[in-house]
MARZATOR-249342 format. One record per residue (C-alpha): residue in three letters; x, y, z negated. Coordinates in steps of 0.25 Angstrom, whole numbers, padded with zeros to 4 digits, always signed. Layout:
<pts>
ALAXYZ/...
</pts>
This chain:
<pts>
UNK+0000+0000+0000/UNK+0005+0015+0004/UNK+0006+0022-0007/UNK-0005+0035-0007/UNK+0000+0048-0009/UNK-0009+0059-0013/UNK-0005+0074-0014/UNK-0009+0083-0024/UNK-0010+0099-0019/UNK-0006+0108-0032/UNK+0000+0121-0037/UNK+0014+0121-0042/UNK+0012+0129-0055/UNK+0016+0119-0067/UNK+0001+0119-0071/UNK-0003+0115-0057/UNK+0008+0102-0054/UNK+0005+0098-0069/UNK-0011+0097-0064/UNK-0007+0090-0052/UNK+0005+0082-0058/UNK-0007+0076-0067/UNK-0018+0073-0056/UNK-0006+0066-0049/UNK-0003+0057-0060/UNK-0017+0054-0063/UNK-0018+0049-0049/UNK-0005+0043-0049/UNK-0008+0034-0061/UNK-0023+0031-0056/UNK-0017+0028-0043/UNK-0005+0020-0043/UNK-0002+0019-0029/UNK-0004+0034-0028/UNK+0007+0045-0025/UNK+0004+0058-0028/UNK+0011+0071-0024/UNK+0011+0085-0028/UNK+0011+0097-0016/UNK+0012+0109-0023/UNK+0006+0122-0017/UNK+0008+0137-0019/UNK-0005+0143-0020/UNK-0009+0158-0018/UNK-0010+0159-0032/UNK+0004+0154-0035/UNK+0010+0164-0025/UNK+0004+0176-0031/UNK+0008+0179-0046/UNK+0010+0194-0047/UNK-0005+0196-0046/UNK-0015+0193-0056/UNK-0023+0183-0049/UNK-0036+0190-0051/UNK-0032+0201-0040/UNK-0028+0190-0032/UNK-0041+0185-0027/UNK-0046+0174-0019/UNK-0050+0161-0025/UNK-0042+0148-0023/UNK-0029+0157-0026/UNK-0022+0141-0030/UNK-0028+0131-0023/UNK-0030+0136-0008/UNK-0016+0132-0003/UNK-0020+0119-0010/UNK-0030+0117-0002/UNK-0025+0120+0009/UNK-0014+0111+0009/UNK-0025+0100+0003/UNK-0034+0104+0018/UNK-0020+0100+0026/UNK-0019+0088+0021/UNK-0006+0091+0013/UNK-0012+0087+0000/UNK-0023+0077-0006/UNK-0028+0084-0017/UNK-0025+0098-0025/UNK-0026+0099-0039/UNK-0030+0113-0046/UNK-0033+0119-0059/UNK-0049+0120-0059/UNK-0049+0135-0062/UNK-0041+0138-0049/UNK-0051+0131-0039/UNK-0060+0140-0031/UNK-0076+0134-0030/UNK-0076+0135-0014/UNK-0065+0125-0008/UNK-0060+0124+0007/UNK-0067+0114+0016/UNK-0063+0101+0014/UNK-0058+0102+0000/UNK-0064+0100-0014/UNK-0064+0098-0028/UNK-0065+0083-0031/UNK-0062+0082-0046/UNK-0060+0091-0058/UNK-0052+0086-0070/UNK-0056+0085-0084/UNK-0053+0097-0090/UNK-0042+0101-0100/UNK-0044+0112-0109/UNK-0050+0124-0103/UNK-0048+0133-0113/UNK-0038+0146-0111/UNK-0028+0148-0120/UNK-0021+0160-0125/UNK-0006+0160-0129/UNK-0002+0172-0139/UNK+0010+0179-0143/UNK+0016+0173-0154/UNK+0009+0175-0167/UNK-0006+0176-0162/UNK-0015+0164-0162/UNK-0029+0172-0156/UNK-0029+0180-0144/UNK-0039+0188-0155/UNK-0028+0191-0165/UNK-0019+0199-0152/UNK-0017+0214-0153/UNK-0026+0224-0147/UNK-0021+0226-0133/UNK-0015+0212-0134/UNK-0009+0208-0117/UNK-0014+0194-0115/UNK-0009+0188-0101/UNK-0018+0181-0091/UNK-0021+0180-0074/UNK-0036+0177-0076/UNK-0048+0188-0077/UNK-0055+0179-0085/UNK-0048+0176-0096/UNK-0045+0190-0098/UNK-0059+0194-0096/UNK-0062+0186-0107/UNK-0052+0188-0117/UNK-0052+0203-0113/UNK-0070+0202-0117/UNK-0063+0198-0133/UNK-0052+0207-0132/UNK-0053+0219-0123/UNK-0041+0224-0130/UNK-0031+0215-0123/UNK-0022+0217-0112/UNK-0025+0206-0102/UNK-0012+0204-0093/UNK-0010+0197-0078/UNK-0002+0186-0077/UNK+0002+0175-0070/UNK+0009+0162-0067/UNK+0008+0148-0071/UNK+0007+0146-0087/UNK+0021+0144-0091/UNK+0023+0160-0084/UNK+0012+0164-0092/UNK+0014+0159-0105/UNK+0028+0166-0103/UNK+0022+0179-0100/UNK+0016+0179-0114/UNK+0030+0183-0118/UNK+0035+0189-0106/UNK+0024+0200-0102/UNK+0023+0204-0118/UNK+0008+0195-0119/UNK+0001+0194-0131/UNK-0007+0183-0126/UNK-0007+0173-0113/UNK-0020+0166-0110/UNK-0019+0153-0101/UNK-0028+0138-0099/UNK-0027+0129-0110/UNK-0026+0117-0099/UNK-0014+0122-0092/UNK-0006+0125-0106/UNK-0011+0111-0110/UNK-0005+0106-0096/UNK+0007+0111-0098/UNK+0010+0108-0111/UNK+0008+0122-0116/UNK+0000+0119-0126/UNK+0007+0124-0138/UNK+0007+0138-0134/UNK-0008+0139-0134/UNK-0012+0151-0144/UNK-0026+0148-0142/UNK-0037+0142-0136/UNK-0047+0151-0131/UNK-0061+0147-0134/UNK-0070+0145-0120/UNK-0080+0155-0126/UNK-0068+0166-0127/UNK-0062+0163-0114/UNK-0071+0153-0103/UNK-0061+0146-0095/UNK-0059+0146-0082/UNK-0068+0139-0072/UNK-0063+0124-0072/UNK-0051+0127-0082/UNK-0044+0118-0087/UNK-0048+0107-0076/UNK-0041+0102-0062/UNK-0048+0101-0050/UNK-0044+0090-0039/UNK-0047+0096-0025/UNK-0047+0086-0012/UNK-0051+0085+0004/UNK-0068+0081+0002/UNK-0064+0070+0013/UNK-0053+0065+0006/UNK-0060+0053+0001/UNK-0048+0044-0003/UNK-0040+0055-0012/UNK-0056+0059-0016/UNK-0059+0046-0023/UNK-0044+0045-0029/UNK-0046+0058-0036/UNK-0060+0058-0040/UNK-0055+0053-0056/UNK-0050+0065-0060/UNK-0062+0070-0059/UNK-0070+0073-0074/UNK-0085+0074-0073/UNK-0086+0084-0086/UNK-0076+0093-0081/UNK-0082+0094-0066/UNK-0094+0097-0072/UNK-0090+0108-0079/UNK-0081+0114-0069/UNK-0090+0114-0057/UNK-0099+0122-0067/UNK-0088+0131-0068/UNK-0086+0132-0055/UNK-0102+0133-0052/UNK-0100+0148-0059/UNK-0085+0152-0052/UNK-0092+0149-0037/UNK-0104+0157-0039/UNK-0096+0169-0045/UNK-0088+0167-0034/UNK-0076+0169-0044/UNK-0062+0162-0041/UNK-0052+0158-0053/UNK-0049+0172-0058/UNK-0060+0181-0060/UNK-0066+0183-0074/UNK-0076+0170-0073/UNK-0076+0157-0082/UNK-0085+0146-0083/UNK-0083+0134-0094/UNK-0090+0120-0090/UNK-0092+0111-0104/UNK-0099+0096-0100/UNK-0105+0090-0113/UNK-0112+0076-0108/UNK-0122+0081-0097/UNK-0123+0095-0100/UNK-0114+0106-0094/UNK-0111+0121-0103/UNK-0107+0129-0091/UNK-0101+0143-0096/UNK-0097+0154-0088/UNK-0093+0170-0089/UNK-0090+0182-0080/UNK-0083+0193-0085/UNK-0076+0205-0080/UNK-0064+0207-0080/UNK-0061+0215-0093/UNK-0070+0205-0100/UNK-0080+0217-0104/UNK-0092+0212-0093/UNK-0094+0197-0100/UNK-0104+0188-0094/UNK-0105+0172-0100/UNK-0115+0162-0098/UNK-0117+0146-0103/UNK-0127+0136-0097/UNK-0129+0122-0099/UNK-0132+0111-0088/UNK-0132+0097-0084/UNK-0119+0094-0078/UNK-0125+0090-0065/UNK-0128+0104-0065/UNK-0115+0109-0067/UNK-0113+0117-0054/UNK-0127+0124-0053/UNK-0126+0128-0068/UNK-0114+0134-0065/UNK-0119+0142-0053/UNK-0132+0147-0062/UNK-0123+0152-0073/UNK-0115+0159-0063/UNK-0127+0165-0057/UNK-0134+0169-0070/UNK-0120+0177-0075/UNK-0121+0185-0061/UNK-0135+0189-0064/UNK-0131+0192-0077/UNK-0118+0201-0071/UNK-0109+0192-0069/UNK-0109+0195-0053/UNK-0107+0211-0055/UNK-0095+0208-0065/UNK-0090+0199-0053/UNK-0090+0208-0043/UNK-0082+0219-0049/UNK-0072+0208-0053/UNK-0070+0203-0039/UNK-0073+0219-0034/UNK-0085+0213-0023/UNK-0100+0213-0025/UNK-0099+0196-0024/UNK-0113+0198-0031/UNK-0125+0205-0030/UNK-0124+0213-0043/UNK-0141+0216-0041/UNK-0142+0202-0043/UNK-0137+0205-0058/UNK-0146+0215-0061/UNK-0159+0206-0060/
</pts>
């Protein structure tokens, strides 16, 4: 028998390899006679990392190239980090499994001698890429100094000390991942700051024809957390946002029933809009379109389109 080969598309940040390093010995130990390679790929938004990613625009800013190279045949599957998956993907491509999901939760690392974001100074600089996690910190603490920065985690847990940070805020899954646990500070509690739509899950995207590589992936696939994350998602497409505008949405499965949260905020974290429903998990994606729509009406549309400066919704709507 030829041995198979099956090639994995992924980033090359230390976060991304160690995702893909583990789908690859996951297959490797269900699949004996299976050879599996990494191809790593620069994606747009590895290239760009002197601009916050927020004026960057555009969605799919690290996965295009990926799938690109997955549509000419270069590569049998990509892996990706859940909150950097747009909801629209190319023709021919799709999302097949999402992973059971590690801790969701963000995480704050603090200068030495703090043990609670709470506890920092008035005016305290606290470093971080994403809108949303500084609208929602900046909604409890208006005071603080919310400051851009990027790279992969080791370079922004490094900033703490080298760009005079009081405060680096980061996902628990990654640290966890990396083995950064210990420097955790704190956890923040999902009612201070929602994660990120699909945080702390992988997604496994293939070719819809592919039926072979299809069926041998299909076990990494974890009903819960699909659920939940496609909930997620639900909200993200109708608020047409991508994975850095000041949105969230938290999926918790208990049995059959689905607690769908989601919240829209602008950026300074003083327009604040946060809404939960409960649903069968069959009902996951429609519940999380219906939640979407009732935040528009309830302002949620006009908040948006300042944020993405377009009248993307009909702000009369919102007035009804």
């Amino acid at each position: 028998m030829v041995k198979k080969i099956l090639r994995i598309g992924t980033r090359a940040s230390q976060l991304a390899l160690w995702q893909a390093n583990w789908v690859k010995a996951e297959l490797e130990s269900r699949y004996p006679g299976l050879e599996v390679t990494l191809t790593k790929i620069k994606t747009q938004g590895d290239k760009i990392l002197d601009v916050p990613l927020a004026m960057v625009g555009g969605k799919g800013l690290f996965v295009k190239e990926i799938e690109e190279a997955m549509l000419r045949g270069e590569v049998d599957i990509a892996v990706h980090s859940m909150k950097d998956v747009p909801t629209f993907f190319p023709e021919g491509l799709a999302l097949r499994c999402i992973t059971e999901r590690e801790d969701c939760r963000d995480i704050i690392i603090l200068k030495p001698g703090f043990k609670s974001f709470m506890d920092l100074r008035q005016g305290a600089r606290i470093g971080t890429s994403s809108l949303r996690r500084k609208a929602q910190l900046l909604h409890l603490r208006p005071d603080f100094q919310m400051v851009d920065i990027r790279g992969n985690v080791e370079t922004r847990i490094r900033k703490l000390t080298e760009d005079d940070l009081d405060g680096v805020v980061l996902a628990a899954a990654g640290m966890h991942r990396l083995g950064f646990g210990k420097q955790i500070s704190e956890y923040l509690p999902i009612d201070i700051s929602l994660p990120a739509i699909g945080q702390g899950a992988l997604g496994l995207e293939s070719r819809i024809d592919d039926a072979e590589i299809n069926a041998m992936i299909d076990f990494f696939n974890h009903p819960p957390t699909d659920r939940a994350v496609r909930g997620e998602r639900a909200v993200l497409r109708r608020l047409e946002g991508g994975c850095q505008v000041p949105i969230a949405a938290f999926g918790e499965v208990s049995g059959d029933q689905l607690k769908l949260t989601a919240l829209v905020s602008s950026c300074d974290g003083q327009q604040f809009l946060k809404k939960t429903v409960t649903c069968h998990v069959d009902e996951a994606e429609k519940a999380g379109i219906a939640l979407a729509d009732d935040l528009i009406i309830q302002g949620a549309g006009k908040i948006l389109n300042e944020v993405y400066n377009h009248e993307t919704f009909n702000v009369q709507r919102e007035d009804v």
